[in-house]
N, CA, C and O atoms as a GROMACS GRO file, in nm:
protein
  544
    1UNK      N    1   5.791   3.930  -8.444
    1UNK     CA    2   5.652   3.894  -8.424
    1UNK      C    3   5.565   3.988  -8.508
    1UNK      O    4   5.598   4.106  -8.525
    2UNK      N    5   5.492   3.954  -8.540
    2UNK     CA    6   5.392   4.020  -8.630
    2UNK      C    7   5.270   4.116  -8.550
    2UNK      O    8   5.239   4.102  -8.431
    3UNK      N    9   5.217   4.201  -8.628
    3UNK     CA   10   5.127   4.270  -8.571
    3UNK      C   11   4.991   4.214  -8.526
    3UNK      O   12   4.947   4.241  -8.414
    4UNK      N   13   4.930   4.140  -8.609
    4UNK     CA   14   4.835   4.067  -8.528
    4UNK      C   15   4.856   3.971  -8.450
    4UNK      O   16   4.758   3.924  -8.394
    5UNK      N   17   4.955   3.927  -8.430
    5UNK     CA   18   4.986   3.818  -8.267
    5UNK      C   19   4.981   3.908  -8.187
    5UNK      O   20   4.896   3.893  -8.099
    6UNK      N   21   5.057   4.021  -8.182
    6UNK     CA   22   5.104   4.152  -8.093
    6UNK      C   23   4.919   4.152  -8.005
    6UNK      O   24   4.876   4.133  -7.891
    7UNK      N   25   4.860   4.188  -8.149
    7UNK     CA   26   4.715   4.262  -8.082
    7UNK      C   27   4.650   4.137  -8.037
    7UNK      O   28   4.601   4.159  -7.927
    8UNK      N   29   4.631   4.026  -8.073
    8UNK     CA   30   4.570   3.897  -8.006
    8UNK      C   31   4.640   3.872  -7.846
    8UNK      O   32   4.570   3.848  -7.748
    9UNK      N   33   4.782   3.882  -7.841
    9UNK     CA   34   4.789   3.867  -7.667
    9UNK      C   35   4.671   3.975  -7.628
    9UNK      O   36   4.566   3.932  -7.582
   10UNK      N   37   4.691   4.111  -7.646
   10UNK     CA   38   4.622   4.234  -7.606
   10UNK      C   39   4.501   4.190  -7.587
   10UNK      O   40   4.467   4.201  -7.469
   11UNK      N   41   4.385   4.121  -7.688
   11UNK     CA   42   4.270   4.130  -7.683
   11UNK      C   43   4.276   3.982  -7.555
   11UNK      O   44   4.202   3.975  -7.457
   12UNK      N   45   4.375   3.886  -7.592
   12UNK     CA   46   4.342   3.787  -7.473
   12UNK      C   47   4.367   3.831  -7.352
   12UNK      O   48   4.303   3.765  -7.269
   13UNK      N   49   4.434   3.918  -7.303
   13UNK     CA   50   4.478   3.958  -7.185
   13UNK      C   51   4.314   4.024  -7.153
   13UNK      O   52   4.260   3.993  -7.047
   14UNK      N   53   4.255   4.099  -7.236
   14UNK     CA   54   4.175   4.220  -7.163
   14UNK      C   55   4.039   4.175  -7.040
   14UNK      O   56   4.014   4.234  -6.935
   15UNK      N   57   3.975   4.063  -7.092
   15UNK     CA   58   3.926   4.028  -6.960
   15UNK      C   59   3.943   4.001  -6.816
   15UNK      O   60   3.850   3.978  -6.738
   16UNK      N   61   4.085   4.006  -6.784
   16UNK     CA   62   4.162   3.996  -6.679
   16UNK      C   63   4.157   4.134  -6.619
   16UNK      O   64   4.198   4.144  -6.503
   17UNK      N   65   4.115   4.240  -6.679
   17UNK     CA   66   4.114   4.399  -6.620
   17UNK      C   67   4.037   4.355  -6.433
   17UNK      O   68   3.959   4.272  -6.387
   18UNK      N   69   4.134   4.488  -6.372
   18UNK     CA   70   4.023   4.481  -6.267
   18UNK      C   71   3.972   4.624  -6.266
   18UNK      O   72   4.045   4.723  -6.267
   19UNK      N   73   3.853   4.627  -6.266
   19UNK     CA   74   3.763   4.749  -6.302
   19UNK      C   75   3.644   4.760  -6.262
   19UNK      O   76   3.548   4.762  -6.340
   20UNK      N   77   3.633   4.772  -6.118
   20UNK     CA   78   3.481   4.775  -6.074
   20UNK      C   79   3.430   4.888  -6.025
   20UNK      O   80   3.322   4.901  -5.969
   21UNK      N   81   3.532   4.992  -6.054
   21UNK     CA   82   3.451   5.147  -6.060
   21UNK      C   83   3.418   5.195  -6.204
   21UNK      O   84   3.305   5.238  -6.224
   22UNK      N   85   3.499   5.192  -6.294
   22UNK     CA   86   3.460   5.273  -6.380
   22UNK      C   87   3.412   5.188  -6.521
   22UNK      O   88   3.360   5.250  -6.613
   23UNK      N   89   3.440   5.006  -6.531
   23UNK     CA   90   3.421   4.897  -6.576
   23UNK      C   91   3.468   4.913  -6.731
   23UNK      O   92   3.418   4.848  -6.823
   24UNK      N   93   3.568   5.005  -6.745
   24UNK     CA   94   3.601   5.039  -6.864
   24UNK      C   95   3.735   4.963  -6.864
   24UNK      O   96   3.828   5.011  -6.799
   25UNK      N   97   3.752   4.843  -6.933
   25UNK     CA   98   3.908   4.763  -6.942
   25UNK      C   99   3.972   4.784  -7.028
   25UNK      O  100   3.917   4.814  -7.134
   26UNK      N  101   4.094   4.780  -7.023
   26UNK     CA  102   4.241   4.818  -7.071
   26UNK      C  103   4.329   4.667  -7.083
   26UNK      O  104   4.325   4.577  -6.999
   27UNK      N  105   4.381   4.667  -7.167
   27UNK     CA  106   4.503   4.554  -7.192
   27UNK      C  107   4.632   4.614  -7.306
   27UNK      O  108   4.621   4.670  -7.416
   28UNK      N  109   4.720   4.586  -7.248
   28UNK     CA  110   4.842   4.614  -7.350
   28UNK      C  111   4.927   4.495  -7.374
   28UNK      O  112   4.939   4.431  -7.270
   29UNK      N  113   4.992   4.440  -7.478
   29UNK     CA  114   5.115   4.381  -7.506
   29UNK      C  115   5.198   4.425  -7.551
   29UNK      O  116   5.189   4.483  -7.659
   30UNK      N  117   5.350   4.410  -7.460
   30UNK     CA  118   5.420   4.495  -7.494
   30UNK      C  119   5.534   4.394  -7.536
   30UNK      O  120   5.562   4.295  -7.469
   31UNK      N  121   5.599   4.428  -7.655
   31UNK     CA  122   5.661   4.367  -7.741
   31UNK      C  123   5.847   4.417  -7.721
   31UNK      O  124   5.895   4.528  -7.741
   32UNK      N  125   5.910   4.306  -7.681
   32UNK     CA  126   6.093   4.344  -7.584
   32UNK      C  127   6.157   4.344  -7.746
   32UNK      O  128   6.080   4.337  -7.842
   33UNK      N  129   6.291   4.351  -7.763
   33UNK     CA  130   6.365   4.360  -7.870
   33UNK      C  131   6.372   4.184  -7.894
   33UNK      O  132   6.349   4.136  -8.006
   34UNK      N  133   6.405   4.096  -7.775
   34UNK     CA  134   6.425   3.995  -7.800
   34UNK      C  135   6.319   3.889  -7.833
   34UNK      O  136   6.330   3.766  -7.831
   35UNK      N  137   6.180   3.989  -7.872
   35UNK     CA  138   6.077   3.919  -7.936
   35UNK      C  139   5.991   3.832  -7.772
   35UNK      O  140   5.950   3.717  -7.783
   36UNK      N  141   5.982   3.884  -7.681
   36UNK     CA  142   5.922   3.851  -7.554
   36UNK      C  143   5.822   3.925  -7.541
   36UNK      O  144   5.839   4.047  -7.548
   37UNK      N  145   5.693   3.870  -7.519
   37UNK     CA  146   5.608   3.983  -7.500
   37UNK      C  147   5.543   3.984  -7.371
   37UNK      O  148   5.561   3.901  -7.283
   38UNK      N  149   5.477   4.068  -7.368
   38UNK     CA  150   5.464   4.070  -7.161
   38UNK      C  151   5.316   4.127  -7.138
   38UNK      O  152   5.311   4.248  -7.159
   39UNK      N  153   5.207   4.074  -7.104
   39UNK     CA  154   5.092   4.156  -7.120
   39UNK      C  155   5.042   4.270  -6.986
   39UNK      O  156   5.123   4.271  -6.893
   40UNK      N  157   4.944   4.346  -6.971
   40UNK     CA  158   4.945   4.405  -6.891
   40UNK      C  159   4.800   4.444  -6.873
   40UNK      O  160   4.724   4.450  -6.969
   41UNK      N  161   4.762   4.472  -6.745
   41UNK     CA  162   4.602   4.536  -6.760
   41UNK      C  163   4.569   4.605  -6.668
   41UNK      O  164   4.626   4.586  -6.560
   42UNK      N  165   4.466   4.709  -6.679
   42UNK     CA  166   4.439   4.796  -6.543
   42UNK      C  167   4.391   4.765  -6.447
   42UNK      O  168   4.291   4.693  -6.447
   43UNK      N  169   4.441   4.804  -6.349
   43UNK     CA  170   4.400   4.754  -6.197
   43UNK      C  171   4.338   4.909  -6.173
   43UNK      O  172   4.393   5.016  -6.196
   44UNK      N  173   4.199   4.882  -6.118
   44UNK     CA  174   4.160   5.037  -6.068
   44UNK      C  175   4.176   4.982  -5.856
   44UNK      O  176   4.198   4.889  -5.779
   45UNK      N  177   4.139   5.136  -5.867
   45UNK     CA  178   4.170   5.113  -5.666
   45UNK      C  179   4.056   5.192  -5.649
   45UNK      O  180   4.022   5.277  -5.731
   46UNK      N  181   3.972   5.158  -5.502
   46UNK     CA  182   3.895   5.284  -5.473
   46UNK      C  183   3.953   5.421  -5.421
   46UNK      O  184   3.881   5.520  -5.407
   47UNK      N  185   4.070   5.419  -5.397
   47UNK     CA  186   4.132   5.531  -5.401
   47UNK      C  187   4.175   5.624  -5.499
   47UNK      O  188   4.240   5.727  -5.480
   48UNK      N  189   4.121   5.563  -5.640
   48UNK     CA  190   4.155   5.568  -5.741
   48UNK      C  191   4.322   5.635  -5.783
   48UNK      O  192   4.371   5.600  -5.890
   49UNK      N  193   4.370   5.695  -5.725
   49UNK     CA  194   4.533   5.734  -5.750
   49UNK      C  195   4.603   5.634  -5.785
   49UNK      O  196   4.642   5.610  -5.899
   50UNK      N  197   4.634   5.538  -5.633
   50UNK     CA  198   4.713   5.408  -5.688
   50UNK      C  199   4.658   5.305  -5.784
   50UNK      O  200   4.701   5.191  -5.768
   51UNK      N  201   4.543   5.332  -5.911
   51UNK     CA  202   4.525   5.302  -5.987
   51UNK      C  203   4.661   5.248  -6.102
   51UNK      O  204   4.764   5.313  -6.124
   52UNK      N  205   4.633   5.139  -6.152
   52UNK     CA  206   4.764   5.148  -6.287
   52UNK      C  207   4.682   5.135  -6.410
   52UNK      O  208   4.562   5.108  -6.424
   53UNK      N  209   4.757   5.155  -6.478
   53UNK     CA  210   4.724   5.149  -6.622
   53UNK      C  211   4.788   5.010  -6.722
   53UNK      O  212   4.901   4.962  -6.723
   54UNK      N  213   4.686   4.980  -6.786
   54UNK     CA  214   4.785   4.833  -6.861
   54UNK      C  215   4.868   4.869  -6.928
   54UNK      O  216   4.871   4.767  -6.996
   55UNK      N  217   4.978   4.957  -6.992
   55UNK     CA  218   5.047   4.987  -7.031
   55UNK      C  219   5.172   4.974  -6.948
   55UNK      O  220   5.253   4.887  -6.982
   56UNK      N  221   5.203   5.068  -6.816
   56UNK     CA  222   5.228   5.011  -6.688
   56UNK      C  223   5.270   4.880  -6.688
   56UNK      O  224   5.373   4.813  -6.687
   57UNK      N  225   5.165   4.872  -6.690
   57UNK     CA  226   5.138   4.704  -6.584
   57UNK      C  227   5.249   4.618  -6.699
   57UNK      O  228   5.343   4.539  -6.689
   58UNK      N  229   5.201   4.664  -6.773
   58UNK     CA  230   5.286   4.560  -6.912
   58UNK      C  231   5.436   4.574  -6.861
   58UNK      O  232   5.513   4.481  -6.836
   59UNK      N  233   5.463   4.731  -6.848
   59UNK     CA  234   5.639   4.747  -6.863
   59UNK      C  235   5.654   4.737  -6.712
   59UNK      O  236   5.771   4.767  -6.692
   60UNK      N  237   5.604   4.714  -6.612
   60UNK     CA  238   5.660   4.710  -6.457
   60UNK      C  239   5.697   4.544  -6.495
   60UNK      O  240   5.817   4.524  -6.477
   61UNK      N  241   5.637   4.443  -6.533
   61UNK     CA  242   5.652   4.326  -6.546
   61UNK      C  243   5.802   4.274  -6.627
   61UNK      O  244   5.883   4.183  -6.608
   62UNK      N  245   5.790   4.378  -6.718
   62UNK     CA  246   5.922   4.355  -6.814
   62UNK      C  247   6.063   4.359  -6.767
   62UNK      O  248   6.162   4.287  -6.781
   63UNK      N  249   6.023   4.515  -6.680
   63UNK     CA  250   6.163   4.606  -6.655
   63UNK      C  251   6.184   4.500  -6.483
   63UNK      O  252   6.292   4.512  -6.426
   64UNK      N  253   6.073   4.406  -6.420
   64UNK     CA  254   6.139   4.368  -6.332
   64UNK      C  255   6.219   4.231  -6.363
   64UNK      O  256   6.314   4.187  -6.299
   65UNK      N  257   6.157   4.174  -6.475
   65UNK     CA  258   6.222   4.049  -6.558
   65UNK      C  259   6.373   4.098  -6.619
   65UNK      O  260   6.439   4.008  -6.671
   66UNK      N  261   6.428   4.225  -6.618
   66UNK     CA  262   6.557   4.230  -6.629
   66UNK      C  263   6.502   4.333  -6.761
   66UNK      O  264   6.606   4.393  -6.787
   67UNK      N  265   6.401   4.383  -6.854
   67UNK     CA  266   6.415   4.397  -7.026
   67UNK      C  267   6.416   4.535  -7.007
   67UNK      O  268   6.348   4.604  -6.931
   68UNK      N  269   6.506   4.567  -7.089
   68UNK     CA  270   6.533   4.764  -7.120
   68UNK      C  271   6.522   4.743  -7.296
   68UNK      O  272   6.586   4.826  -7.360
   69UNK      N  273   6.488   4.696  -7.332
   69UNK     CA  274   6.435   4.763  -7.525
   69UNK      C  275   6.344   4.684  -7.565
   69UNK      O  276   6.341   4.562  -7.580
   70UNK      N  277   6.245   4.792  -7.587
   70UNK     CA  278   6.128   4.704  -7.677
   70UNK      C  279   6.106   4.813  -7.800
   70UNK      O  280   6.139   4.928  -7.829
   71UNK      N  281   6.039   4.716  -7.848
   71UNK     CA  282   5.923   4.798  -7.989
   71UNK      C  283   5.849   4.815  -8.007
   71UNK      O  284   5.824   4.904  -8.088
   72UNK      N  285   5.733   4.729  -7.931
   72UNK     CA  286   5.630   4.811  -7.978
   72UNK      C  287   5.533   4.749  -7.845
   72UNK      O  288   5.577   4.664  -7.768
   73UNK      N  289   5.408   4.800  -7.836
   73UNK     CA  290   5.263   4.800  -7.749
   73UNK      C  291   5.157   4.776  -7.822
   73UNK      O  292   5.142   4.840  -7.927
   74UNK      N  293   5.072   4.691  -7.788
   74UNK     CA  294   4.938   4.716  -7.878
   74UNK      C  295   4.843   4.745  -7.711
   74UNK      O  296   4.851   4.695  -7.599
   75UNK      N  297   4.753   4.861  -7.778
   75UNK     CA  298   4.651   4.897  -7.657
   75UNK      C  299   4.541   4.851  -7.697
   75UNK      O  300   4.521   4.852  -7.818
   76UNK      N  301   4.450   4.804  -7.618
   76UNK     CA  302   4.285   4.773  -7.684
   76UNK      C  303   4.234   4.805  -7.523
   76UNK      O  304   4.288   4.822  -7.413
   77UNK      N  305   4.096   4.803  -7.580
   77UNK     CA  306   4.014   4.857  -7.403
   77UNK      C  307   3.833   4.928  -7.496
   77UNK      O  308   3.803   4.972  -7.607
   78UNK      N  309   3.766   4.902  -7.378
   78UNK     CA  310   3.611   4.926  -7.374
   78UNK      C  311   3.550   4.894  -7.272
   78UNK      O  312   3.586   4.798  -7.205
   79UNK      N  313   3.444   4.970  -7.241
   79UNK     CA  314   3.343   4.986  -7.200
   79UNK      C  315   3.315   4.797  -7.150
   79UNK      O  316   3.353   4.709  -7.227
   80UNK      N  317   3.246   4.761  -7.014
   80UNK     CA  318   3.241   4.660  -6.992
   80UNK      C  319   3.318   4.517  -7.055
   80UNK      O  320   3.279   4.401  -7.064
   81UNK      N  321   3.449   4.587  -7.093
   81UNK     CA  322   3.530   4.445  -7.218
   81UNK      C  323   3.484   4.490  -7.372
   81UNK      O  324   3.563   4.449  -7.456
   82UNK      N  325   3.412   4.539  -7.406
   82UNK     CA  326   3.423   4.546  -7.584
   82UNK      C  327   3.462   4.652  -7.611
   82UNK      O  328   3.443   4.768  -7.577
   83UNK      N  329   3.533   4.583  -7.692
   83UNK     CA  330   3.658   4.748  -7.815
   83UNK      C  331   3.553   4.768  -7.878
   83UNK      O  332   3.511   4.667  -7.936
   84UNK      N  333   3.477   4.885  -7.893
   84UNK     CA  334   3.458   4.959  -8.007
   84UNK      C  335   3.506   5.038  -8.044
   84UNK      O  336   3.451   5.075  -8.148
   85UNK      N  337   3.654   5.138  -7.998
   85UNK     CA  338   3.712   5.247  -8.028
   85UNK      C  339   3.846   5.234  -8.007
   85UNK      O  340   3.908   5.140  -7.957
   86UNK      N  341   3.874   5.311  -8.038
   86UNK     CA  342   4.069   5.323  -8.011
   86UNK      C  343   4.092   5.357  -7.871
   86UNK      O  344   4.061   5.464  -7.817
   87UNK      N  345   4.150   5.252  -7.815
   87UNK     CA  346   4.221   5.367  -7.691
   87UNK      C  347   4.398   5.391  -7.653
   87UNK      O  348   4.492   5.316  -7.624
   88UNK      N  349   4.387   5.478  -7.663
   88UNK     CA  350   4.528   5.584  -7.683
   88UNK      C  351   4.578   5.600  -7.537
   88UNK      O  352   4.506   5.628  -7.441
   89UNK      N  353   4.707   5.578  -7.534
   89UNK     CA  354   4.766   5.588  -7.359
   89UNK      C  355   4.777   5.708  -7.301
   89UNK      O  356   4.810   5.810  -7.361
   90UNK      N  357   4.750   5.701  -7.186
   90UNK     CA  358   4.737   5.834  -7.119
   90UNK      C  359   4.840   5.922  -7.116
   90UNK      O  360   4.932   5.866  -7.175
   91UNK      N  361   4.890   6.072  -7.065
   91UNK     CA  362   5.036   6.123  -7.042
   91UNK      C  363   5.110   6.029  -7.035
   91UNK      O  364   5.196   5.983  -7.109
   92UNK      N  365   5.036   5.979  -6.851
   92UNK     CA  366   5.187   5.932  -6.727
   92UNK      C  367   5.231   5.775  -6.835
   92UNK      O  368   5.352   5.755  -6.824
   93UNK      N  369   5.183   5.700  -6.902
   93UNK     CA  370   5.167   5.609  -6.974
   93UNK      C  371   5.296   5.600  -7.073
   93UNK      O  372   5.380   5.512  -7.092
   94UNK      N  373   5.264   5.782  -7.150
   94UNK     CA  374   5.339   5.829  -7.314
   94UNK      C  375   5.473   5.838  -7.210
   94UNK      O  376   5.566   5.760  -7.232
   95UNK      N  377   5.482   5.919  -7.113
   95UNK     CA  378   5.586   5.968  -6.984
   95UNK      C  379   5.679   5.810  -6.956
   95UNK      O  380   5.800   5.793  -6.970
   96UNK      N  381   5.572   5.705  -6.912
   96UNK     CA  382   5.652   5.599  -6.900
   96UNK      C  383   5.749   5.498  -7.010
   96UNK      O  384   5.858   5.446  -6.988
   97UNK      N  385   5.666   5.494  -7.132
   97UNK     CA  386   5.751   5.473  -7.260
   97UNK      C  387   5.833   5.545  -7.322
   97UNK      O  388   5.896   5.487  -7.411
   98UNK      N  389   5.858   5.675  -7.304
   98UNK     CA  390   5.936   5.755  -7.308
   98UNK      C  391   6.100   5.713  -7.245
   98UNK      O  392   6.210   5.717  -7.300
   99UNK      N  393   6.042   5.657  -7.055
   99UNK     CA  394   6.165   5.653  -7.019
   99UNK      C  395   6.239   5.574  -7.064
   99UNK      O  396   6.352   5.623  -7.067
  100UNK      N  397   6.233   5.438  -7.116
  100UNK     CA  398   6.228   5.358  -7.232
  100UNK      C  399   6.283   5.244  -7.332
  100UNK      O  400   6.336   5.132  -7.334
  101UNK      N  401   6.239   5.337  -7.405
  101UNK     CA  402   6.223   5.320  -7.568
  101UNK      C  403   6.244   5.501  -7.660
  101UNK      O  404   6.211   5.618  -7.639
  102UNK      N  405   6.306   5.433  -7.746
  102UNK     CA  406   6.316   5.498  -7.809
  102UNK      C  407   6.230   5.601  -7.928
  102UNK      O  408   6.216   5.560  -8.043
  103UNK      N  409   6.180   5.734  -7.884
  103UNK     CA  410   6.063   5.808  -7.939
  103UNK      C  411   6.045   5.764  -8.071
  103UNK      O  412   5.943   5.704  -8.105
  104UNK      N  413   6.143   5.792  -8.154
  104UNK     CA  414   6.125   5.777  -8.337
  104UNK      C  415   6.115   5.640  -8.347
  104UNK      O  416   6.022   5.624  -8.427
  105UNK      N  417   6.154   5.535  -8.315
  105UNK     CA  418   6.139   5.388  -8.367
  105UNK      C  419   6.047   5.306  -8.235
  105UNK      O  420   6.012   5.191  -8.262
  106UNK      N  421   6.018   5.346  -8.131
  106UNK     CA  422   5.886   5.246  -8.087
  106UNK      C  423   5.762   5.263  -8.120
  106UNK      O  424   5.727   5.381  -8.112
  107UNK      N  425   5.707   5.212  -8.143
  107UNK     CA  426   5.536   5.144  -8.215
  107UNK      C  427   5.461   5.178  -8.084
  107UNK      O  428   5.492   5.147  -7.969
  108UNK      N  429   5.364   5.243  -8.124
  108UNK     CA  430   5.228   5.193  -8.014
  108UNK      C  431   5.100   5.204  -8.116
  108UNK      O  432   5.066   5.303  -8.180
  109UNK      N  433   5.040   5.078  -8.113
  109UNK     CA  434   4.947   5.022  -8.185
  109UNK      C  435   4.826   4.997  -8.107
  109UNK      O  436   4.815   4.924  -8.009
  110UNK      N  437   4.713   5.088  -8.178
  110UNK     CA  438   4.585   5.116  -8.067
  110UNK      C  439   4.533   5.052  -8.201
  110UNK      O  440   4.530   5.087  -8.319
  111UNK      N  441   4.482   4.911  -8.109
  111UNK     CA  442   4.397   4.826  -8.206
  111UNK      C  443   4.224   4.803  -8.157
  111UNK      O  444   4.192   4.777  -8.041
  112UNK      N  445   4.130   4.817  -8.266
  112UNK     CA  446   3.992   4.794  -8.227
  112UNK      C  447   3.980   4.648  -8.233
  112UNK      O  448   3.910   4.580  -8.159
  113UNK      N  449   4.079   4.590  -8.359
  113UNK     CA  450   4.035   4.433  -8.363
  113UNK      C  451   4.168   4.410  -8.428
  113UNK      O  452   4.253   4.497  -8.448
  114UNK      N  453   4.180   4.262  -8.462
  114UNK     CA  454   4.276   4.209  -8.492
  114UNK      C  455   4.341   4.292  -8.662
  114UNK      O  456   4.452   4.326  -8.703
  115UNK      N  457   4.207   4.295  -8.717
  115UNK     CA  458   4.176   4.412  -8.895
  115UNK      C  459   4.213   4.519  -8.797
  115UNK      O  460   4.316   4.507  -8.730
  116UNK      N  461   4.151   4.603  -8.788
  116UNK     CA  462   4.170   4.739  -8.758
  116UNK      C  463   4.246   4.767  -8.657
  116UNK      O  464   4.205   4.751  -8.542
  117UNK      N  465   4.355   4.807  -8.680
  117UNK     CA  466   4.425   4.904  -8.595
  117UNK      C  467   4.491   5.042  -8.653
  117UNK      O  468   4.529   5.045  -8.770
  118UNK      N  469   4.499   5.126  -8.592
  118UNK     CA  470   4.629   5.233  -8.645
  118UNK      C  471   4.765   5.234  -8.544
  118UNK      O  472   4.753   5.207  -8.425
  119UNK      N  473   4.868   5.260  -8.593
  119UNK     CA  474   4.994   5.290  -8.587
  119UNK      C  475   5.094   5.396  -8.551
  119UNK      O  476   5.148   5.440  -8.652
  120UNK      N  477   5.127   5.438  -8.467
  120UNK     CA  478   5.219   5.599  -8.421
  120UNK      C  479   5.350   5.557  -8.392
  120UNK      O  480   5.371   5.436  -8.386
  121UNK      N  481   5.452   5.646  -8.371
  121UNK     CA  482   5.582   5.641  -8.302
  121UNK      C  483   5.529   5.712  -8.191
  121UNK      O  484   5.427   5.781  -8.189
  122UNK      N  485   5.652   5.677  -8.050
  122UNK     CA  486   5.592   5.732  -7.946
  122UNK      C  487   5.587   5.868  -7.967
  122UNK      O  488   5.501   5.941  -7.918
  123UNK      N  489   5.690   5.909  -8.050
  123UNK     CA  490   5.707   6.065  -8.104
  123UNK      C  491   5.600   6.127  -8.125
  123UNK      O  492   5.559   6.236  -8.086
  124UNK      N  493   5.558   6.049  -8.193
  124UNK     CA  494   5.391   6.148  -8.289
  124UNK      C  495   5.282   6.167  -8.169
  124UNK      O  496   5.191   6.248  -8.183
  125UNK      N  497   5.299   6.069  -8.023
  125UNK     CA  498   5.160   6.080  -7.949
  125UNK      C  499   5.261   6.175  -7.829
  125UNK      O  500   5.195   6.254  -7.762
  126UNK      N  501   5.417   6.170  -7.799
  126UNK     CA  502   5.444   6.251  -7.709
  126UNK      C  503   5.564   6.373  -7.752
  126UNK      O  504   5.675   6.377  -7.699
  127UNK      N  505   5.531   6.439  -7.824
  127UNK     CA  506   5.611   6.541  -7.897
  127UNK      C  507   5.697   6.613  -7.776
  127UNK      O  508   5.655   6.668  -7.674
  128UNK      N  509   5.824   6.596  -7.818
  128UNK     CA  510   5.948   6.689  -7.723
  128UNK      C  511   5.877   6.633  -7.572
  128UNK      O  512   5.818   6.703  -7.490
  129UNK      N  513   5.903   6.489  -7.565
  129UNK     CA  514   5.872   6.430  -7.439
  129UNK      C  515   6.073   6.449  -7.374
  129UNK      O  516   6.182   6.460  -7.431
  130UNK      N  517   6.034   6.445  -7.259
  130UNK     CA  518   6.097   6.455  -7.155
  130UNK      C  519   6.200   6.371  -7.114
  130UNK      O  520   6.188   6.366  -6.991
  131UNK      N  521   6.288   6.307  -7.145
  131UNK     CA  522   6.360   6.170  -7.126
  131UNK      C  523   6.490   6.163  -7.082
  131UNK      O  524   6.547   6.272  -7.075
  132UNK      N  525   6.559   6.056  -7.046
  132UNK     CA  526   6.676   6.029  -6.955
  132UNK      C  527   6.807   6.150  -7.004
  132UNK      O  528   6.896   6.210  -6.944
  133UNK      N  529   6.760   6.142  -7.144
  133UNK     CA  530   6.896   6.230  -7.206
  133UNK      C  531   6.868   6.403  -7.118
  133UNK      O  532   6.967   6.464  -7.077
  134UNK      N  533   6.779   6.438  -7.108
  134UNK     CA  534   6.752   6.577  -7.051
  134UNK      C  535   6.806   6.586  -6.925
  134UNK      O  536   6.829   6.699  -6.882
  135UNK      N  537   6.849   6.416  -6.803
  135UNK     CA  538   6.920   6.524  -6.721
  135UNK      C  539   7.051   6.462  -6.718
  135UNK      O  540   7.108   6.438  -6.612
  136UNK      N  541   7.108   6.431  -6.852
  136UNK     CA  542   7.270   6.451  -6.885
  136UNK      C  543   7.353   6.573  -6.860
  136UNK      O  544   7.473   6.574  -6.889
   0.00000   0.00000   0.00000
């Protein structure tokens, strides 16, 4: 699948956010090896803790559909629904793709629009992250 389909689920998913504290929405598509993609979006809570994140939300959906390898994520998110900026996944987020996917070859693609996006390995956003191999 190509990179702008990737970011078009993302941007179609993002109005679906639920966000009525902080009204800032989040959407991710997250892209399986077998070319399945799975979208995801933030749910806030007034408790705010059990909050999720669309990143999350993307891979709880995947990993309960049976999928352990993907490649890549596209993130988009703003202020009342409009991207004007990049948004970049949080720790617990980098922590959860970590458990995974693979650091050097998965994609996470923080797109403003379908044109503009930039590109990382999870490596480059979670350096000497923490993962299944550490408690071998």
């Amino acid at each position: 699948m190509d990179t702008k389909t990737l970011i078009q689920a993302a941007i179609k998913a993002l109005p679906g956010s639920y966000v009525p504290y902080s009204h800032f929405h989040v959407a991710a598509a997250l892209l399986c090896k077998d070319q399945t993609v799975y979208t995801g979006i933030n749910i806030e809570n007034a408790a705010y803790s059990p909050t999720i994140c669309a990143e999350r939300s993307a891979f709880v959906r995947a990993v309960n559909d049976g999928k352990r390898e993907f490649e890549a994520i596209v993130i988009c998110g703003g202020k009342e629904g409009v991207i004007t900026d990049y948004c970049p996944p949080c720790g617990v987020c980098r922590q959860v793709m970590r458990e995974f996917c693979d650091p050097d070859a998965f994609q996470v693609i923080l797109a403003k629009s379908v044109e503009e996006y930039k590109t990382f390995t999870l490596n480059q956003l979670l350096p000497l992250g923490f993962g299944p191999e550490n408690l071998s």
